[in-house]
C-alpha positions as CSV (number, residue, x, y, z in Angstrom):
1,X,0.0,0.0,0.0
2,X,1.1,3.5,-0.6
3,X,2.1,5.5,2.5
4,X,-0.8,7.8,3.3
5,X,-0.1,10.6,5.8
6,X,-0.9,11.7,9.0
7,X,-0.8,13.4,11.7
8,X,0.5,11.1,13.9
9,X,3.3,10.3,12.1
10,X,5.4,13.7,11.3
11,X,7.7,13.5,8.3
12,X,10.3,16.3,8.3
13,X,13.3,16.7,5.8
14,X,16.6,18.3,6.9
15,X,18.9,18.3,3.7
16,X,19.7,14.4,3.4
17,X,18.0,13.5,6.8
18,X,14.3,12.6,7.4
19,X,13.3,13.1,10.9
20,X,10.0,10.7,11.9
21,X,8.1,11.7,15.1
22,X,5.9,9.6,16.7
23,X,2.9,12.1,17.0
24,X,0.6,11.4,19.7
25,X,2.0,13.0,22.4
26,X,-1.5,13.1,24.8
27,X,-1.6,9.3,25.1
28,X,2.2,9.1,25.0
29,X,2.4,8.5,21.5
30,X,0.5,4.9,21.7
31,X,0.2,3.2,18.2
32,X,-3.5,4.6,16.7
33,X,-4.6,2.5,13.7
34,X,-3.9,5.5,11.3
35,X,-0.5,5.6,12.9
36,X,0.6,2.2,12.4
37,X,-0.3,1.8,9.4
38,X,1.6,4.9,8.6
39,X,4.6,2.6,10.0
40,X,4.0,0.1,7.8
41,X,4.0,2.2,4.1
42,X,6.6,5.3,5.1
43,X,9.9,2.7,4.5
44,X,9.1,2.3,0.9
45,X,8.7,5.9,0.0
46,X,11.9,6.7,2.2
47,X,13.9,3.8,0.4
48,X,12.9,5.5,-3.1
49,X,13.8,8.9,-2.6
50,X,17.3,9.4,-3.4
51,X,17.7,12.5,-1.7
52,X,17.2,10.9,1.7
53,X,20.3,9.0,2.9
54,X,19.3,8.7,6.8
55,X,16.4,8.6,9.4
56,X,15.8,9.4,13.3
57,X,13.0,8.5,14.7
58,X,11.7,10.0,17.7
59,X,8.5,10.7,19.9
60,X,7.0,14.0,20.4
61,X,6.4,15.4,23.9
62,X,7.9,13.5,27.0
63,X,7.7,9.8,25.7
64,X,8.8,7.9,22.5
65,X,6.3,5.6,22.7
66,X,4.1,4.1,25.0
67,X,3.1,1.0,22.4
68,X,-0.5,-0.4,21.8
69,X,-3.4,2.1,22.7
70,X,-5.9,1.0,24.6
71,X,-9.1,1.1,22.6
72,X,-7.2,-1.1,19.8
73,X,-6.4,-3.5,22.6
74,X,-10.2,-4.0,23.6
75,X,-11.2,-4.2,19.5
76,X,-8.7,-6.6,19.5
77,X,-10.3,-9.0,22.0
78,X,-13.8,-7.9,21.1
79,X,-13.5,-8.6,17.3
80,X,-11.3,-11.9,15.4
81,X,-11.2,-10.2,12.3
82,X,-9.3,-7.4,13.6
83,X,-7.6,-9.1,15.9
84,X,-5.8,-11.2,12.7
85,X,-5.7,-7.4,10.3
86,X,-4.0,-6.3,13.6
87,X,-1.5,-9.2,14.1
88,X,-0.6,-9.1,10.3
89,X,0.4,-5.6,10.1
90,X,2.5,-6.2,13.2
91,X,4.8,-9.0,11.1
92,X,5.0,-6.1,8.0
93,X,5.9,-3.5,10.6
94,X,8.6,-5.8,11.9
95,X,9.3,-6.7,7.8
96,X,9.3,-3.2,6.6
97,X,11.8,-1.8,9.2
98,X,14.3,-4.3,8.6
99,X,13.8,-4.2,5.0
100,X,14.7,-0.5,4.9
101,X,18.4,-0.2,3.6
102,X,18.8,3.3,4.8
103,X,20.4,3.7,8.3
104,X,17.6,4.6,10.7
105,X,18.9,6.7,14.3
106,X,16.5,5.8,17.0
107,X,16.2,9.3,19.0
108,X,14.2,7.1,22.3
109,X,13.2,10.2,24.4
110,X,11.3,8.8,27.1
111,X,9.4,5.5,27.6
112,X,9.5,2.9,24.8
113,X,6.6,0.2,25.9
114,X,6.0,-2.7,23.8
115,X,5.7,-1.9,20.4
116,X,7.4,0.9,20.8
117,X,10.0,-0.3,22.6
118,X,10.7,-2.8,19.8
119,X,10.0,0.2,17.0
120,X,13.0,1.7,18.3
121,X,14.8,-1.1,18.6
122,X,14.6,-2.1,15.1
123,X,16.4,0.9,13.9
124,X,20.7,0.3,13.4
125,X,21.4,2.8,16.3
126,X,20.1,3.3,19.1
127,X,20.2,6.5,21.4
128,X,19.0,6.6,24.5
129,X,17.7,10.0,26.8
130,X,19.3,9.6,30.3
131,X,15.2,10.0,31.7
132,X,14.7,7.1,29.3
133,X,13.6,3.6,29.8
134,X,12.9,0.4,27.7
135,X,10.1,-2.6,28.4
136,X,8.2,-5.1,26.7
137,X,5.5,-6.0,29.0
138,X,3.2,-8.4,27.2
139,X,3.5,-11.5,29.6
140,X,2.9,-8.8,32.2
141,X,-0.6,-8.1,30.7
142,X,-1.5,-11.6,29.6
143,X,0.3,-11.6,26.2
144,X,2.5,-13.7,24.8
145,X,5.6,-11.4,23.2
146,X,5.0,-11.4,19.4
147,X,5.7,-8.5,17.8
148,X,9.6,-8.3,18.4
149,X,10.2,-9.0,22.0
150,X,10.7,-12.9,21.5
151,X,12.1,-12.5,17.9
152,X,14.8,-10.5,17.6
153,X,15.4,-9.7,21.2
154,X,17.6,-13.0,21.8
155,X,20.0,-11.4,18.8
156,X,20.9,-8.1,21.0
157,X,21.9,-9.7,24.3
158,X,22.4,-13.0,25.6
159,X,19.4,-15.9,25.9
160,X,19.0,-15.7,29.7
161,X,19.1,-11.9,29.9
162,X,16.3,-11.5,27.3
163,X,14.0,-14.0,28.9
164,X,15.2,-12.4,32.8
165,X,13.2,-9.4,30.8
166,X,10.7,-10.6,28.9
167,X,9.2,-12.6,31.1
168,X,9.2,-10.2,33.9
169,X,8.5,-6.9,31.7
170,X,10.7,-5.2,33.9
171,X,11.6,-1.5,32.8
172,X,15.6,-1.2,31.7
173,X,17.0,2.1,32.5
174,X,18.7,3.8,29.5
175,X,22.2,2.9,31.2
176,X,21.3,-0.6,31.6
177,X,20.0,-1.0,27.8
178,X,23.1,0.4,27.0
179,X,25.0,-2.7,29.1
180,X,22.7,-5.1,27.6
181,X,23.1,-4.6,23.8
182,X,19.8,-2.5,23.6
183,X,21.1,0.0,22.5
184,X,24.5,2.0,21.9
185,X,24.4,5.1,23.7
186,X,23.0,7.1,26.4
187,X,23.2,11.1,26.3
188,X,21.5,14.1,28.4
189,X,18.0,14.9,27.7
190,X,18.6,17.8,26.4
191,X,21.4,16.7,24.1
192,X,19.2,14.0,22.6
193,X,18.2,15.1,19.3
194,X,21.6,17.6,18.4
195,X,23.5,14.4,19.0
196,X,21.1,11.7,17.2
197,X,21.2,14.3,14.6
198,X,24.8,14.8,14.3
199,X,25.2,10.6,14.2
200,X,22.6,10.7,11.7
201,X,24.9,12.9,9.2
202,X,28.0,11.1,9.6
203,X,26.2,8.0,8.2
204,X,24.6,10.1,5.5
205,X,28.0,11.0,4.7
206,X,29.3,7.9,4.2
207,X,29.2,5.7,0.9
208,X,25.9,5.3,-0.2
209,X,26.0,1.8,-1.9
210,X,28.4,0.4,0.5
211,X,26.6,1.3,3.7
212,X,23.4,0.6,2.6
213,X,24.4,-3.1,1.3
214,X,26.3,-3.6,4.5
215,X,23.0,-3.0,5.9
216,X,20.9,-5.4,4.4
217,X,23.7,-8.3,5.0
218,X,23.8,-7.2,8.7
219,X,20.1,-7.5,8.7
220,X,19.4,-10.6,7.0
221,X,20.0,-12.5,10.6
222,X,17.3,-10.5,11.3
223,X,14.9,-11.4,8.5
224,X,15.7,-14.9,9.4
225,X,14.7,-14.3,12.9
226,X,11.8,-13.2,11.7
227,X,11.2,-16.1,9.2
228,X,11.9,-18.8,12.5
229,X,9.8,-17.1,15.0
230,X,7.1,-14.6,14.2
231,X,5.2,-17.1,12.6
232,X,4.4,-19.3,15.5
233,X,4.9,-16.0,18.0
234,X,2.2,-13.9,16.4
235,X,-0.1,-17.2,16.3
236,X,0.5,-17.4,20.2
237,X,0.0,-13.9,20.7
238,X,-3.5,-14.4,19.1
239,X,-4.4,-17.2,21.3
240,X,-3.6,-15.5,24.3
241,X,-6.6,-13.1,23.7
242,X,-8.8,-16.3,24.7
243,X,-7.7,-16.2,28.0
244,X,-9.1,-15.6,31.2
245,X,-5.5,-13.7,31.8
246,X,-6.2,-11.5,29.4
247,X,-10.1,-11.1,30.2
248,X,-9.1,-9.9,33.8
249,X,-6.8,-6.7,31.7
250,X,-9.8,-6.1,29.6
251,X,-11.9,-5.8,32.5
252,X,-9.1,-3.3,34.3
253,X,-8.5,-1.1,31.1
254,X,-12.5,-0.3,30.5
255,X,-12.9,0.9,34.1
256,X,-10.4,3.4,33.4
């Protein structure tokens, strides 16, 4: 599908660097539908413009993303059809981000929840705000991990520290991710962006052909990841909106 915009996904150019802002800064930038679908599309038109040679991507406001948003959740539980629509965009957001042969500078300015959290860490660096924090909290809420957690998580760090966090959805602190393989650097608040910025351009700088082809071999353990494990993830992730687990957070998130 063609990209179609948005305004909750924010597409600015700065010479050979496209900056992408999560846009939904009043519920913490949670993933609307409009807004992940916008996900989905934006890697193919960035991949044929020539004139962009590198990405950040960021969150507006005081977190980078907070994940799934609550009435999507509920839709999800209340109606299959969605639930499957839903659970198949989540495997082409996964594909389409590490399809993308462009270097990508995740700008993670606050806290990265579940899909978010594995948004950012699909990009080829990460930086991290020193307020900052990662988690993937599905088995916290009755979920099995699907969309990224249990897939390419196991790639960053070792086996027994990705399930220590997984299974527990514990929040890593941005100096922590960094020990961990989450991500590469942490840096003031304030310094966020001017830094993920000037990153940014020194990979635009660099060859075109021969950093965008390192890329995409670097990434083909991750499309094989992908290949191994989504499949039967996603499918599990389904299932576990059948559960009386998952009932009992339905039944907490509508008397909020």
């Amino acid at each position: 599908m063609p990209y179609t915009p948005t305004e909750h996904l924010l597409v600015e150019q700065d010479g050979p660097i496209v900056t992408l802002t999560l846009n939904n800064p009043d519920m913490r930038n949670a993933f609307l539908d409009d807004m992940h679908e916008a996900m989905r599309e934006i890697w193919w038109d960035l991949s044929e413009d020539d004139s962009v040679r590198a990405v950040i991507l960021t969150g507006a406001g005081k977190a980078f993303s907070a994940g799934g948003d609550i009435p999507s959740f509920i839709k999800s539980y209340e109606d299959n059809e969605y639930r499957r629509k839903s659970l198949r965009g989540a495997r082409r957001l996964m594909e389409a981000q590490v399809e993308f042969p462009k270097p990508v500078v995740a700008a993670v300015n606050g806290a990265a929840v579940g899909l978010g959290c594995n948004v950012a860490l699909c990009s080829d660096i990460v930086f991290m705000a020193e307020s900052a924090f990662l988690a993937d909290t599905h088995v916290s809420i009755g979920l099995v991990c699907g969309d990224g957690g249990a897939v390419f998580w196991p790639l960053l760090m070792g086996l027994l520290k990705c399930k220590e966090y997984l299974l527990t959805g514990e929040r890593i602190p941005a100096a922590k991710a960094v020990d961990l393989g989450l991500a590469n650097r942490v840096v003031p608040d304030a310094e966020l962006m001017d830094q993920a910025k000037a990153f940014a351009e020194k990979l635009a700088a660099q060859p075109h052909q021969a950093i965008q082809e390192t890329k995409r071999a670097l990434n083909l353990h991750l499309q094989q990841m992908i290949l191994l494990a989504a499949p039967f993830a996603l499918s599990a992730e389904s299932e576990s909106f059948t559960t009386d687990d998952i009932k009992r957070t339905i039944d907490n998130f509508k008397k909020q």
